[in-house]
C-alpha positions in Angstrom: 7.4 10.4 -6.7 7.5 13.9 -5.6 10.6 14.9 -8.4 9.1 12.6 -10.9 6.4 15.3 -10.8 8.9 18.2 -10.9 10.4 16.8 -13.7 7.6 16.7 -15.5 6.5 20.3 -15.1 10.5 21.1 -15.9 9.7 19.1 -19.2 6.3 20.8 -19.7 7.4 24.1 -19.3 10.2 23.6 -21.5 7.9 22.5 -24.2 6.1 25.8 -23.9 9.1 28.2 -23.8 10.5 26.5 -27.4 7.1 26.5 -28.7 6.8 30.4 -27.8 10.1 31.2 -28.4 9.6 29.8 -31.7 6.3 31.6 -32.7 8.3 34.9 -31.4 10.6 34.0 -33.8 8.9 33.9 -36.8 7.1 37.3 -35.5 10.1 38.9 -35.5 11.0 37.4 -38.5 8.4 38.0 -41.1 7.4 41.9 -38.9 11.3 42.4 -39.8 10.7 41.1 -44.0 8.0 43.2 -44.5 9.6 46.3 -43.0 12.3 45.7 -45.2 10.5 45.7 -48.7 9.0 48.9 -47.7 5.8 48.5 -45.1 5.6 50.7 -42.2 3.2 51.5 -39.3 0.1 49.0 -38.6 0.0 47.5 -41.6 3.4 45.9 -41.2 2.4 44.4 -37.7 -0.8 42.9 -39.0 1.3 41.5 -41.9 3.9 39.8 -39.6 1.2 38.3 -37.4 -0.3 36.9 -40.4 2.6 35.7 -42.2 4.1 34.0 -38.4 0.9 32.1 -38.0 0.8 30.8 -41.3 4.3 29.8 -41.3 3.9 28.4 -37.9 1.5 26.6 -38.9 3.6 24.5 -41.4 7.2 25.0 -39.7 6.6 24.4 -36.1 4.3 21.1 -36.6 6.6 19.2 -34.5 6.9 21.4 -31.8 3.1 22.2 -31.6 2.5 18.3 -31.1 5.0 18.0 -28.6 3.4 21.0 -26.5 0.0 19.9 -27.4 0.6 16.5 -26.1 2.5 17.5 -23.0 -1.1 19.8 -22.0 -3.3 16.8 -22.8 -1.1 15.0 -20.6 -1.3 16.9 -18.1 -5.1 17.6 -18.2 -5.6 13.7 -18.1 -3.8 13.7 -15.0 -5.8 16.2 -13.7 -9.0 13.9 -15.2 -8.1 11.1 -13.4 -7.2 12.4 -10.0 -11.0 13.8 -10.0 -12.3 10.5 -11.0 -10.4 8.7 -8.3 -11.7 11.1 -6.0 -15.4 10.3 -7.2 -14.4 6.6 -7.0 -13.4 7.2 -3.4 -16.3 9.3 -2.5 -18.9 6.7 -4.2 -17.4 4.2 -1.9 -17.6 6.1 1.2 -21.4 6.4 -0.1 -22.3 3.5 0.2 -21.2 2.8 3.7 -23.9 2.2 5.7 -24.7 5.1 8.4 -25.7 4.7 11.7 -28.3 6.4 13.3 -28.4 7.0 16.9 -32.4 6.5 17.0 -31.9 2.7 16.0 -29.4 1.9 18.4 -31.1 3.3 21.4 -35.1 2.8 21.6 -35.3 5.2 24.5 -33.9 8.2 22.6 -36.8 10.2 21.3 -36.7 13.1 19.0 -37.2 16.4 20.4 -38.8 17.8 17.1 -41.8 15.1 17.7 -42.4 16.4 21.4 -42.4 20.0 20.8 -45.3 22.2 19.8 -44.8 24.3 17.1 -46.0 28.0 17.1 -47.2 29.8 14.0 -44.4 32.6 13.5 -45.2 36.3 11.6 -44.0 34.8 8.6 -45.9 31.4 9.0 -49.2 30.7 6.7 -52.3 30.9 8.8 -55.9 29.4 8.3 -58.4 32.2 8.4 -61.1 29.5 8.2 -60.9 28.2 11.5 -61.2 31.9 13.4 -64.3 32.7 14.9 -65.7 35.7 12.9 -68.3 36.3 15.0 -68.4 39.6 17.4 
């Protein structure tokens, strides 16, 4: 199982690095057109990046699939490895717990025996404190 999963993120990354190398490509591509017929500076950057994306847009439809699909493959692998973790949680839910109080009768809680003294930060009724002097 373990290289089944490494071939997978072999064949993932490989979709990536054609997809990129691709859109480099056609950067390169249309930047190097444009310089040619006389552009220079900024203007012949913004033009290449322009020009790639809207060719890339049409040319590497193919490619864009693939990659696309290989990420929402992965993702819904991801997806489902959280739900069966939730499935597996829910289940452990709703196993009854056991508390030590209803197996043993004698076993008292130590909260219900104590006395509780008002702290600094506690509330305090000034209603029952004798004002008289």
């Amino acid at each position: 199982m373990r290289q089944g999963r490494l071939k997978a993120t072999y064949t993932d990354a490989m979709a990536f690095i054609v997809y990129t190398g691709l859109r480099l490509l056609l950067l390169v591509l249309a930047t190097g057109v444009f310089y040619l017929i006389g552009m220079r500076g900024l203007l012949v950057l913004v033009m290449g990046f322009i020009a790639s994306g809207v060719l890339s847009w049409f040319l590497l439809d193919r490619q864009r699939a693939r990659f696309g699909a290989q990420v929402q493959g992965w993702f819904g692998s991801i997806n489902d490895r959280i739900d069966e973790a939730s499935r597996k949680e829910d289940i452990e839910d709703e196993q009854p717990v056991l508390d030590v109080r209803d197996e043993d009768p004698s076993h008292t809680d130590t909260a219900e025996n104590e006395s509780v003294t008002p702290g600094p930060s506690d509330p305090v009724d000034v209603s029952e404190r004798n004002t008289s002097a």
